[in-house]
C-alpha positions as CSV (number, residue, x, y, z in Angstrom):
1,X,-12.5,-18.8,-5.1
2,X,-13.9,-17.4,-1.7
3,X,-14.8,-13.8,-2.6
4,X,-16.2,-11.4,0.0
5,X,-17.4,-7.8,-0.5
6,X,-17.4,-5.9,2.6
7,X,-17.3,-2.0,1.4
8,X,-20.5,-0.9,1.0
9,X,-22.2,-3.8,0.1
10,X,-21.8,-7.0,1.5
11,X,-21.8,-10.3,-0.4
12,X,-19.7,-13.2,0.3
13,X,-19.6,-15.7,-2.6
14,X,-17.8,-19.5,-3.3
15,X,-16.9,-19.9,-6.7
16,X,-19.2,-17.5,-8.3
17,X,-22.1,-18.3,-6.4
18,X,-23.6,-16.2,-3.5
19,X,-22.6,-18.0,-0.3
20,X,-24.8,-15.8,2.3
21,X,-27.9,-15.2,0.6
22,X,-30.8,-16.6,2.2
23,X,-28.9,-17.7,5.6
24,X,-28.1,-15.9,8.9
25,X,-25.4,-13.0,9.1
26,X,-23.5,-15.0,10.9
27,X,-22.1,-17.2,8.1
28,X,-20.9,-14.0,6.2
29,X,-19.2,-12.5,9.3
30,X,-17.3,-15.3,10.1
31,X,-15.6,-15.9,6.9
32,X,-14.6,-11.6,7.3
33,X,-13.0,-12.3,10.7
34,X,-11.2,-15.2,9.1
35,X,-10.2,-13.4,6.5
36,X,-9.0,-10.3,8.6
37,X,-7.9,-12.6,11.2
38,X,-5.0,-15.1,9.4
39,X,-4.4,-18.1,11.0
40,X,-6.5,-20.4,13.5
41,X,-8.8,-18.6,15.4
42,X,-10.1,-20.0,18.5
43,X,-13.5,-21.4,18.5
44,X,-13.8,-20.3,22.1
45,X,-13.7,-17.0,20.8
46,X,-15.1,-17.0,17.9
47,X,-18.3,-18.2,19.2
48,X,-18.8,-15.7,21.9
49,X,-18.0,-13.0,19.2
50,X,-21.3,-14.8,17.1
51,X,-23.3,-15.5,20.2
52,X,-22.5,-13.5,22.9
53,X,-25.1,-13.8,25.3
54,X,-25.3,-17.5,24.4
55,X,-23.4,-20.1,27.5
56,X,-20.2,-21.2,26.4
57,X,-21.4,-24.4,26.0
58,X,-24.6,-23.6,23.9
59,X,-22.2,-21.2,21.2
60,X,-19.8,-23.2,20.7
61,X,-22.2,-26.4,19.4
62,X,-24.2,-23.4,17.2
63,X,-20.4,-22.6,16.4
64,X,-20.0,-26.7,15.2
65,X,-23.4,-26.6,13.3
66,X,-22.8,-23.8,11.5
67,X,-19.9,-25.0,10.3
68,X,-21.1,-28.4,9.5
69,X,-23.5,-26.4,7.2
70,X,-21.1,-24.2,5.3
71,X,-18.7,-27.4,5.0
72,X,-21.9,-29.4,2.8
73,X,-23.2,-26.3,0.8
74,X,-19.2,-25.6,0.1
75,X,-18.7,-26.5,-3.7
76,X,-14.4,-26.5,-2.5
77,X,-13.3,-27.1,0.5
78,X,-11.6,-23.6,1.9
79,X,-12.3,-24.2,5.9
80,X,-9.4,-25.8,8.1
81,X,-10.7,-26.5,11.3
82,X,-10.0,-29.1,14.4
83,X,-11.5,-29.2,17.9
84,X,-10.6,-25.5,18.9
85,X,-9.3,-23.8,15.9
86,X,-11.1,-22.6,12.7
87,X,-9.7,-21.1,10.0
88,X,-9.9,-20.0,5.9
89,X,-7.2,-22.7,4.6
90,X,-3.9,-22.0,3.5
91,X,-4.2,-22.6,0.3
92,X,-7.6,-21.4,-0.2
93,X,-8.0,-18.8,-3.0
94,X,-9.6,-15.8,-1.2
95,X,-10.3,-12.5,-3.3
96,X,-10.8,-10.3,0.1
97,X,-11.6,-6.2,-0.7
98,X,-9.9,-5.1,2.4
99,X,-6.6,-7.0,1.9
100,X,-6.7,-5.0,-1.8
101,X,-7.3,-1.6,-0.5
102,X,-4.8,-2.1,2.5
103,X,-2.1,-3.7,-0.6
104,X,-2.5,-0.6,-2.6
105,X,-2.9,1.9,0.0
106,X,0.4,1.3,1.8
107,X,2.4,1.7,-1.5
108,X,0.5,4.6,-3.3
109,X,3.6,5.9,-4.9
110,X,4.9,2.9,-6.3
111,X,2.0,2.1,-8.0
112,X,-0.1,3.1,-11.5
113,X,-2.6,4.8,-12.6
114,X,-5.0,1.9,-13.5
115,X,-4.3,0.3,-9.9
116,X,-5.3,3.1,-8.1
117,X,-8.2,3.4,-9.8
118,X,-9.1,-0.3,-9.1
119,X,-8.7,0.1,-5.4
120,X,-11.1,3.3,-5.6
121,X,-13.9,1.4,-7.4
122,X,-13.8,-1.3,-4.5
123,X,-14.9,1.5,-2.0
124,X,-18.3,1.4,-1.9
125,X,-18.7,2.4,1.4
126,X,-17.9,1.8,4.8
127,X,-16.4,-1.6,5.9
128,X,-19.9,-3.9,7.0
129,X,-21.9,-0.9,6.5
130,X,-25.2,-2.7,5.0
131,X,-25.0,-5.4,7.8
132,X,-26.5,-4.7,11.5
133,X,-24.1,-5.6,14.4
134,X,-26.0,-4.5,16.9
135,X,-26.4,-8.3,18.2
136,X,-23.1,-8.4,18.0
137,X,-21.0,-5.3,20.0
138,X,-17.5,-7.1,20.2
139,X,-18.2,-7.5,16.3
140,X,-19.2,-3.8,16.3
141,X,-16.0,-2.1,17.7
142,X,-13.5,-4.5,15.6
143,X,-15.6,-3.3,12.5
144,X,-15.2,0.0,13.5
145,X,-11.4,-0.3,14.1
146,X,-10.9,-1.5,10.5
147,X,-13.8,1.1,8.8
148,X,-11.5,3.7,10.2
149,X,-8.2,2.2,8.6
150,X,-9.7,1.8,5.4
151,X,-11.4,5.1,5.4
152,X,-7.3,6.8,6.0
153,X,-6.2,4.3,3.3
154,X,-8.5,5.6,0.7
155,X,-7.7,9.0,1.4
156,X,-3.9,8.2,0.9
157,X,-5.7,6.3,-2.3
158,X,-7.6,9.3,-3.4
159,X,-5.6,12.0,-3.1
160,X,-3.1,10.3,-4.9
161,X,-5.2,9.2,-8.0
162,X,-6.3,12.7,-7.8
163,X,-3.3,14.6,-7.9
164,X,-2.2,12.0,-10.9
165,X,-5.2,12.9,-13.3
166,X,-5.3,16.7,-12.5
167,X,-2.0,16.8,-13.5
168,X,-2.3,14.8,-17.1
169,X,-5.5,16.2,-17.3
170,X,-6.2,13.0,-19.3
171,X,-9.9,12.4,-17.5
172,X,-11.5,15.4,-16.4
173,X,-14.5,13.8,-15.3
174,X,-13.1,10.9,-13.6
175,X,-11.1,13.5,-11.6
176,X,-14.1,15.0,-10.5
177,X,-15.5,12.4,-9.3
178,X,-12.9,10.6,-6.7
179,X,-12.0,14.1,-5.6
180,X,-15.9,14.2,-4.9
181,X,-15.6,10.7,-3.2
182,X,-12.2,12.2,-1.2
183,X,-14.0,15.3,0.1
184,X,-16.4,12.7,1.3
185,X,-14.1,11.0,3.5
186,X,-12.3,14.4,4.8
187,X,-14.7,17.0,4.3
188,X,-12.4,19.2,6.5
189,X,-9.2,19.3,4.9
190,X,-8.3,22.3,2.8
191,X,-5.9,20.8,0.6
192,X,-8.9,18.5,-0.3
193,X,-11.2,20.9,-0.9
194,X,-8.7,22.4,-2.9
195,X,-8.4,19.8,-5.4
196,X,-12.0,19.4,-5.4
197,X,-12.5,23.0,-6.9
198,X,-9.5,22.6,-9.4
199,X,-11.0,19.0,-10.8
200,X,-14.0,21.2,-10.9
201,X,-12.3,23.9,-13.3
């Protein structure tokens, strides 16, 4: 399984085993634009998002060698790739923590309990936050695109999980604390602030 972390922390890992550690940044964000990004990419594209003041001509071979690399340290194959398209294969099993939080935070009324709460534990933080993408300022303003949609879905998330224990009344200190980490995320909402003070009573 492909697993990649991107709240808070960031890890990417293959089958249990840290896939990024050691290696440039670049490895790590291009299996999160795959995985945001469905589908072939464009290796045109892709390598003037990784090395953008590189020539065409220069990214796209440090494009080919990077993935040459990945493909050997790979334990199972997950890239699909042929002489302009990349891509996380189709049938690739990819645990992704975006996809998870966007899954629960579209449907937060038709779900439990015990789901909501494992989409709040994901958020660690903001989306990339522990990796510097100031090489990288087309990288920077898609991150910053999908840190602000996850950020709305965890309120939705939140608010929701919230509401749900102050009513049973079941946990009262798991209640305080995601309406902590929802006053976090919209410190200027009433209603929020609200339910902060009544976990806290």
């Amino acid at each position: 399984m492909l697993r990649i972390d991107s709240l808070g922390k960031f890890e990417v890992s293959l089958d249990g085993s840290s896939f990024v550690e050691g290696v440039e940044p670049r490895r790590g964000l291009l299996l999160t634009y795959l995985a945001e990004n469905q589908g072939p990419q464009l290796r045109s594209e892709i390598a003037q998002l990784l090395w953008p003041n590189t020539e065409e001509r220069l990214a796209l071979n440090s494009l080919r060698v990077l993935l040459s690399r990945m493909r050997r340290q790979a334990t199972t194959p997950f890239l699909d790739a042929d002489r302009t398209t990349v891509s996380i294969g189709a049938d690739a099993e990819v645990s992704y923590d975006v996809d998870q939080i966007r899954a629960v935070g579209r449907r937060v009324h038709e779900v439990d309990e015990a789901t909501l709460r494992q989409a709040a534990d994901l958020y660690e933080g903001s989306f990339l936050a522990t990796c510097s993408l100031d090489e990288f300022p087309a990288l920077d303003e898609w991150a910053a695109a999908i840190r602000a949609e996850v950020e709305m879905l965890m309120v939705r998330i939140l608010y929701k999980l919230s509401k749900l224990l102050l009513e049973s009344r079941s946990d009262s200190e798991a209640a305080v604390r995601y309406a902590q980490h929802l006053v976090e995320l919209a410190p200027e909402d009433d209603e929020i602030q609200g339910i902060y003070l009544e976990a806290l009573t």
